[in-house]
PANU-70963 format. One record per residue (C-alpha): z, x negated, y. Coordinates in steps of 0.5 Angstrom, whole numbers, padded with zeros to 4 digits, always signed. Layout:
! residues N
ZXY ...
This chain:
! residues 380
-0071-0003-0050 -0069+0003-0051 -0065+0008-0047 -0058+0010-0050 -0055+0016-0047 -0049+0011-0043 -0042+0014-0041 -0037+0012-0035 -0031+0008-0038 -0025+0013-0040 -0021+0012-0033 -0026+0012-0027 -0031+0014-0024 -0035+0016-0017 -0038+0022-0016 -0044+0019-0015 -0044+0014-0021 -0042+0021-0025 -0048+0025-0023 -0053+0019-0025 -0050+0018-0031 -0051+0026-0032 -0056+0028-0036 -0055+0034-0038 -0053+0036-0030 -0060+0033-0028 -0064+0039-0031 -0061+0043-0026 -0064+0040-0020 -0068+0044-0016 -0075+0040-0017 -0074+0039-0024 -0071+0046-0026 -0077+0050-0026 -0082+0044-0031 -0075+0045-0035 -0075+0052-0036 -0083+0053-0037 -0081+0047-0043 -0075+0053-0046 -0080+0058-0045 -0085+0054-0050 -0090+0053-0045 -0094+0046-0044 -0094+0042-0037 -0099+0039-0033 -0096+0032-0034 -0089+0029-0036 -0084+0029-0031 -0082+0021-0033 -0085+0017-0036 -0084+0010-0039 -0089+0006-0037 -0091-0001-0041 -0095-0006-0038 -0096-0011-0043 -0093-0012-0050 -0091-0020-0047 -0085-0023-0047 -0082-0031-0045 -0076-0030-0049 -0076-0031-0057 -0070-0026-0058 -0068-0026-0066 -0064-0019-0066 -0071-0016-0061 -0071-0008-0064 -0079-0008-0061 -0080-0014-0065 -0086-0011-0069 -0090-0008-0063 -0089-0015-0058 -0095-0020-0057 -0101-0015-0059 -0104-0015-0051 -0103-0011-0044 -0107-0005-0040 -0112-0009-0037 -0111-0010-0029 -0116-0005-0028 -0114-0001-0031 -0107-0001-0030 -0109+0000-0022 -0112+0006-0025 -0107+0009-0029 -0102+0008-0022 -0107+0011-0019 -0107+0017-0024 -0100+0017-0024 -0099+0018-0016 -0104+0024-0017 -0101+0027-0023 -0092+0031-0022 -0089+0025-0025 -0083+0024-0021 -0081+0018-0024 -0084+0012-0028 -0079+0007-0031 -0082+0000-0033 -0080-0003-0039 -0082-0005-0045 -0084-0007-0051 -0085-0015-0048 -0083-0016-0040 -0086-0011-0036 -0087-0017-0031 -0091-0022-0034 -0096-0017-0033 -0099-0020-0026 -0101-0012-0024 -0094-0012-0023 -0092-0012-0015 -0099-0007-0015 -0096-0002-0020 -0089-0001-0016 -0092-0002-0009 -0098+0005-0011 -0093+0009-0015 -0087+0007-0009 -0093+0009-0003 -0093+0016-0007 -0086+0018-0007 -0085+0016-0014 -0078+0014-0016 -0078+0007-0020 -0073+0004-0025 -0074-0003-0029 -0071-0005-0035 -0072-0012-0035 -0070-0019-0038 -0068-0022-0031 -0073-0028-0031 -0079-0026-0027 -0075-0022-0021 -0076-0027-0016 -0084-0026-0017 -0083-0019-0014 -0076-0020-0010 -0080-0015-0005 -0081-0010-0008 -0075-0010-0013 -0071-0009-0007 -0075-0005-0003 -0078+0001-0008 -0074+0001-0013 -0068+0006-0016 -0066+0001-0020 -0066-0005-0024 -0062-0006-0030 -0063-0013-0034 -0061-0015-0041 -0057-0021-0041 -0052-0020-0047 -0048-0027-0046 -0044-0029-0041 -0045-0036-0041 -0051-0041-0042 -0049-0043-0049 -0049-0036-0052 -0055-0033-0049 -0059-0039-0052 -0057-0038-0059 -0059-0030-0058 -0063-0030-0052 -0068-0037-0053 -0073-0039-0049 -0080-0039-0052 -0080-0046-0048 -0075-0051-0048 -0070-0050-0042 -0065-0043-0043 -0067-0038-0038 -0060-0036-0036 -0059-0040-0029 -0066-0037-0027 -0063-0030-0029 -0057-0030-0026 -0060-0034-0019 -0065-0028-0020 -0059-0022-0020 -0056-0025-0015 -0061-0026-0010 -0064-0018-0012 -0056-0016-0011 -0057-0018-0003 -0062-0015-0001 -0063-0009-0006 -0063-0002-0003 -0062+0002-0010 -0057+0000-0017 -0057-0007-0021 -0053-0007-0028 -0052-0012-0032 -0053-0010-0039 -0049-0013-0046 -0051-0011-0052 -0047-0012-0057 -0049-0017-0063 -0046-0021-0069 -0050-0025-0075 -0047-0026-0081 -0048-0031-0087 -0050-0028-0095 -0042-0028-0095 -0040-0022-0089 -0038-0028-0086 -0039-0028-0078 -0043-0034-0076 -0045-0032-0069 -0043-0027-0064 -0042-0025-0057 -0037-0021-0058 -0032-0025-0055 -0035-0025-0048 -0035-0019-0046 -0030-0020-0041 -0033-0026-0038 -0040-0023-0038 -0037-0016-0035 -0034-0021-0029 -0039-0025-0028 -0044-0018-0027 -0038-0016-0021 -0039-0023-0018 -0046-0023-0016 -0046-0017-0014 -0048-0012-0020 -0047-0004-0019 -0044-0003-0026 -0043-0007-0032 -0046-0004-0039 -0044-0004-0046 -0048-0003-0051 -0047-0003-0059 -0053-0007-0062 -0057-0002-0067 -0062-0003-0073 -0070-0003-0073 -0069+0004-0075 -0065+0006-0069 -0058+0007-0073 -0052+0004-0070 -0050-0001-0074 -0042-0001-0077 -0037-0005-0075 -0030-0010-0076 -0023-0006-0074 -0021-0012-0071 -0028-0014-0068 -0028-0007-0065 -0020-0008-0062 -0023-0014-0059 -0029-0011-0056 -0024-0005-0053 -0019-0010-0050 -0023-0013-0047 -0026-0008-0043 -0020-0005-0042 -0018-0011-0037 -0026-0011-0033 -0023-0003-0032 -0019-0006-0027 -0024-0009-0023 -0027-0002-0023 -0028+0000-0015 -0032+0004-0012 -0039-0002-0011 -0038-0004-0019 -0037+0002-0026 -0036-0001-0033 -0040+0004-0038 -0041+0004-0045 -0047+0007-0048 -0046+0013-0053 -0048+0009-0059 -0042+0004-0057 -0038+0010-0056 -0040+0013-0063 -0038+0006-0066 -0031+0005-0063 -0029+0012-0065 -0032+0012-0072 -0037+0016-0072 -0043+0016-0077 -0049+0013-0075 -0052+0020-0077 -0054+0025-0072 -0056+0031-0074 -0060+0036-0071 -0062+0043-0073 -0067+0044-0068 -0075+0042-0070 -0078+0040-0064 -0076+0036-0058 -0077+0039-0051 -0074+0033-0048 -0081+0030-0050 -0085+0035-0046 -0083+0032-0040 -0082+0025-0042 -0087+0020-0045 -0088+0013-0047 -0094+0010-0044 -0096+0003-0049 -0102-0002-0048 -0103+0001-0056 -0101+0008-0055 -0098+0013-0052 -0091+0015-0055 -0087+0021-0056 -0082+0017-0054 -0078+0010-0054 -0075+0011-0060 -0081+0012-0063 -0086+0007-0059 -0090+0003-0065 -0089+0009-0070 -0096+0011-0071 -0092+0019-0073 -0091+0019-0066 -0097+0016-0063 -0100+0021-0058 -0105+0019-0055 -0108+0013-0051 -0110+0011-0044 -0114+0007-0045 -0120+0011-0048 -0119+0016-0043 -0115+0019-0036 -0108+0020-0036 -0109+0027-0035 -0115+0028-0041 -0110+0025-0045 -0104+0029-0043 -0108+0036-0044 -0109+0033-0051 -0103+0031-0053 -0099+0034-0059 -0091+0033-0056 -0089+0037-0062 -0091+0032-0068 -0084+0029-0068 -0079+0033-0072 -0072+0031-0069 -0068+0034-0075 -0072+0030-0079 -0074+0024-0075 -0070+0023-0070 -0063+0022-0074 -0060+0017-0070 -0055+0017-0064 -0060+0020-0059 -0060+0020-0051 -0063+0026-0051 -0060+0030-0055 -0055+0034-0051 -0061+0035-0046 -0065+0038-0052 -0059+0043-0053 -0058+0045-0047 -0066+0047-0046 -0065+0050-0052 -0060+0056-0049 -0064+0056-0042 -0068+0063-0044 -0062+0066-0044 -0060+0064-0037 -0066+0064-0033 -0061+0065-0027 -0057+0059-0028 -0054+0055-0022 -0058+0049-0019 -0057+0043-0015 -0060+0039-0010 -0065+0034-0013 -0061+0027-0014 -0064+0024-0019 -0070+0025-0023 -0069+0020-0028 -0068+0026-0034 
């Protein structure tokens, strides 16, 4: 579940969608900057600005192609503890918590408390998620929530069961489009439809499954039961590296997307990710970088039942494993904290969301009078 840098389609766009989607642009909010700066001039901060938050490593889907599937099923932050941590949290200069995972951060049964603490705060919260426990915490998803992005990858019950099974008998699909409609009513903060793009193939190279064809129904689908955007994603490896494709299965996936373009108004955006943009242009799946520390990692964290990460990309990966929570406060483990032990030129050559950040961080020294902005979103 990791977060791709995501782009607006070719042809439209609001303002406003623009703005959020503007990770770079982000850096230069009036709350936000200051942290930023700090992290260019080499200096450490008293906490993250955002962090990724996994409640629990538990999933109720059985997904094949799962990317966090060697970090699933090894436990959760305990209830108790977990109030604690939001608690921490609240306490600290988060400005933002985004819920996600490793497993689905609903099931863990903390989970209304956990959005209710970090919302009382004044802590801005998103949720990435599979869909199907939205209607145990209806309230606060629609009422706390900046937004809410679920992974759905089909546009029909048939093709999520072949690549979204159940871990029991009955497909989750009805369930999770009954969930996004009824959140899409009620919702005061952004809902999107996320579709990550995936093939199978034989021992011959032969497709045997694929989802590729659904693209456009998927992507109307998301429109009419009330999404604010409809994302495509380019299906990745379990090394993070965009994973090559046909010619013809490219043009097939552009066509389509072309056609929900359309549909594109000022309540409803179709995205691509910048893998899938690296994809369809035929980019390599190698991105260098020349610098050898990620400041984006100073003012994000991955916080896991088994640790805390640098990062998604590398939540598991014991080299970028920073601490832990549960032998110690949030703040404690936070002081203590190496944020520099991943090198990005050697560790992180896969099409990063945060590497344009990572580089205009890099020349802020030089010009420490930039212009700033109004805050508009603290999810950098």
């Amino acid at each position: 579940m990791d977060e791709p840098r995501t782009q607006l389609g070719d042809a439209v766009g609001t303002q406003f969608v623009e703005r959020n989607l503007d990770l770079v642009g982000k850096l230069y909010q009036r709350s936000v900057h200051p942290a930023v700066l700090d992290v260019a001039q080499g200096r450490r901060l008293a906490s993250p600005l955002v962090v990724d938050l996994d409640p629990t490593t538990v999933c109720d889907l059985a997904c094949p192609e799962c990317i966090s599937s060697q970090v699933l099923h090894h436990g959760q932050i305990g209830q108790d503890r977990i109030l604690r941590l939001a608690h921490e949290l609240a306490d600290s200069k988060v400005l933002a918590v985004i819920l996600i995972g490793g497993g689905e951060p609903l099931m863990h049964r903390s989970a209304g408390r956990i959005i209710e603490v970090l919302h009382e705060a004044g802590i801005k919260l998103g949720l990435v998620t599979n869909g199907t426990q939205i209607h145990r915490y209806l309230d606060q998803l629609a009422d706390m929530l900046s937004w809410v992005r679920v992974s759905i990858d089909a546009g029909t019950a048939d093709t999520y069961a072949k690549f979204r099974p159940s871990r029991g008998k009955r497909s989750a699909f009805p369930q999770v489009i009954d969930n996004m409609r009824t959140l899409a009513a009620r919702k005061s903060g952004r809902l999107g439809y996320s579709f990550l793009l995936m093939q199978r193939f034989d021992e011959a190279g032969r497709v045997t499954d694929s989802n590729y064809a659904e693209v456009y129904r998927a992507g109307v689908l998301a429109k009419e039961i009330g999404c604010d955007y409809f994302e495509v994603k380019a299906m990745l490896d379990e090394d993070h590296y965009t994973v090559n494709q046909r010619a013809e299965d490219i043009a097939a996936v552009e066509e389509q997307i072309a056609r929900l373009r359309e549909l594109e108004d000022d309540g409803f955006h179709v995205l691509h990710s910048s893998n899938w943009q690296s994809v369809r242009s035929s980019t390599d799946s190698v991105e260098e970088k020349d610098y050898h520390r990620c400041a984006v990692a100073e003012l994000r964290t991955t916080v896991t039942p088994t640790g805390v990460y640098v990062c998604p990309y590398h939540r598991g990966n014991p080299k970028g494993r920073i601490g832990d929570i549960q032998q110690s406060t949030f703040a404690e483990m936070w002081s203590a904290a190496d944020t520099g032990v991943i090198d990005p030129s050697r560790d992180c050559r896969f099409v990063c969301a945060r590497h344009p950040s990572n580089q205009e961080i890099a020349i802020l020294p030089s010009r420490p009078e930039a212009e700033l902005c109004d805050d508009f979103d603290p999810f950098i």
